[in-house]
C-alpha positions, 0 to 999 in steps of 0.5 A: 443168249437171249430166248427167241421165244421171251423176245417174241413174247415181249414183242408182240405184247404177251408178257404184258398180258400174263398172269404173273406181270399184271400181279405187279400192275399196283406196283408198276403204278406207285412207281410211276406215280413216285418217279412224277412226284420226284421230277415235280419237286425237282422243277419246284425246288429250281424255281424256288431257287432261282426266286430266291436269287431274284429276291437276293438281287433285288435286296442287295440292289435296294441296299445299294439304293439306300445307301446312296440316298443316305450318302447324298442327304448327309452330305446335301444336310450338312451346315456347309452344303446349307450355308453354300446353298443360301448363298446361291439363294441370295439369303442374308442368313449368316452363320452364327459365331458365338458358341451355343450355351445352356440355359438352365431353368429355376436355378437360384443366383446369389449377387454379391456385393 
């Protein structure tokens, strides 16, 4: 069973007081300043992770966005989509049906006779 006299001392604030318990003050201090410092980097380490996901969201988010408008430009350039797209413009453009050819400059042709 406890001492009723350590009780009544640590009660009424003697024990703080003593001799031997303000020898530890520095102590008691660091461990103070040490515990604050381990709370503060545990709430700064959450909300580096919470800007991280943020961030996460967002790049995936702007992906998605590129991707579509990529989508959509390839399929609004293609030669159909532009040929349709006159068309509705009342163009008289038509597409060309001969196969492209390569002209090639300062070649030499012999004729023959």
């Amino acid at each position: 069973m406890a001492n009723p006299q350590y009780i009544q001392s640590l009660l009424n604030g003697d024990l703080l007081r003593s001799k031997r318990f303000r020898a530890q003050y520095p102590l008691i201090g660091l461990i103070v300043c040490l515990i604050f410092i381990y709370i503060l980097t545990g709430y700064q380490s959450i909300k580096q992770q919470h800007r991280l996901t943020d961030t996460k969201k967002e790049m995936m988010d702007a992906k998605f966005r590129y991707m579509t408008i990529s989508a959509e430009l390839m399929n609004a350039t293609r030669q159909s989509q532009v040929t349709d797209a006159l068309r509705a413009q009342g163009s008289t453009l038509q597409e060309n049906t001969i196969p492209p050819t390569k002209i090639e400059k300062n070649k030499q042709f012999t004729i023959y006779n």
